[in-house]
Structure formats: structure tokens, C-alpha cells
C-alpha angles and dihedrals in degrees: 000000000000088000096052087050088050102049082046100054094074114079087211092067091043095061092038088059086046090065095048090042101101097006134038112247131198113236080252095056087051112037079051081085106053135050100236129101118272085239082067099056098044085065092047084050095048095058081042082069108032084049075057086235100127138025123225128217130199129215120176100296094341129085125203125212121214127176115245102206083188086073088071094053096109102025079060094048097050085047080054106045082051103048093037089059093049096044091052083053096051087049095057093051098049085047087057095042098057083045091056095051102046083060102057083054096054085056110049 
């Protein structure tokens, strides 16, 4: 998971993943909307993989880039489980706090 969250934590690489999100793009398709070198992006691609956020395919001298939404399994679940907890949370208070309302009405 830290990986994942490292290779995340560059905007270069998020929006990387967002291109190859639905369709595989060679290093040259992508690196066509940054301004960046393609060197660059190669390197932004390479923690992509080793983050095991994206496959790579080869085709002869070209190598094409896809997203792998299962990268992000256990980065999601721990989201879940964090937000669950807390939700939950959030859920109880607002349950106590309608209680308590209704309460103060019955008495007025």
C-alpha cells in the first residue's frame, strides 16, 4: 500500500493513470499531454508499474501502458474500513442527537 500512496502522491502520475484508465497508451500518447520529456514520463510510468498500478504490453519496439484498477485493492479497503468506522461514527451521533431532540420537544 505505501507504494501505491507514493506513486500516487505525484499529480503527474494521476493523471497519467487517468489516460490509461479506459484505453492502453504508448509512452508517446501520453507524454503528447504534458509538457514534460518523454524520458520523464517514462519514469513517472515506471513507478506506475512497480506501484503495480499499471501493465505493460509489448509489441514489437513499442510498449503499450493500461491502468490495473486491481492495484488499488488494498489502498480502497483501507479507504473503506476508514471511512466505514467513521461513518458509522457519524451515524451514532446523529442517532443521539435526533433522540435527544425529540426529547426536548416532548417536554416543552
Amino acid at each position: 500500500m505505501d507504494a501505491t500512496a507514493r506513486a500516487l502522491s505525484e499529480p503527474t502520475r494521476r493523471r497519467i493513470l487517468q489516460l490509461v484508465k479506459d484505453d492502453e497508451r504508448t509512452v508517446s500518447e501520453i507524454a503528447e499531454h504534458f509538457d514534460v520529456s518523454r524520458p520523464a514520463i517514462s519514469q513517472h510510468l515506471r513507478v506506475l508499474a512497480d506501484a503495480e498500478l499499471v501493465v505493460v504490453r509489448s509489441e514489437g519496439t513499442r510498449r503499450f501502458y493500461r491502468a490495473r484498477p486491481e492495484g488499488l485493492g488494498e489502498l480502497a479497503q483501507w479507504m473503506a474500513e476508514f471511512w466505514g468506522a467513521a461513518l458509522s461514527e457519524l451515524a451514532v451521533e446523529a442517532g443521539r442527537d435526533e433522540w435527544n431532540e425529540k426529547q426536548n420537544r416532548r417536554k416543552r
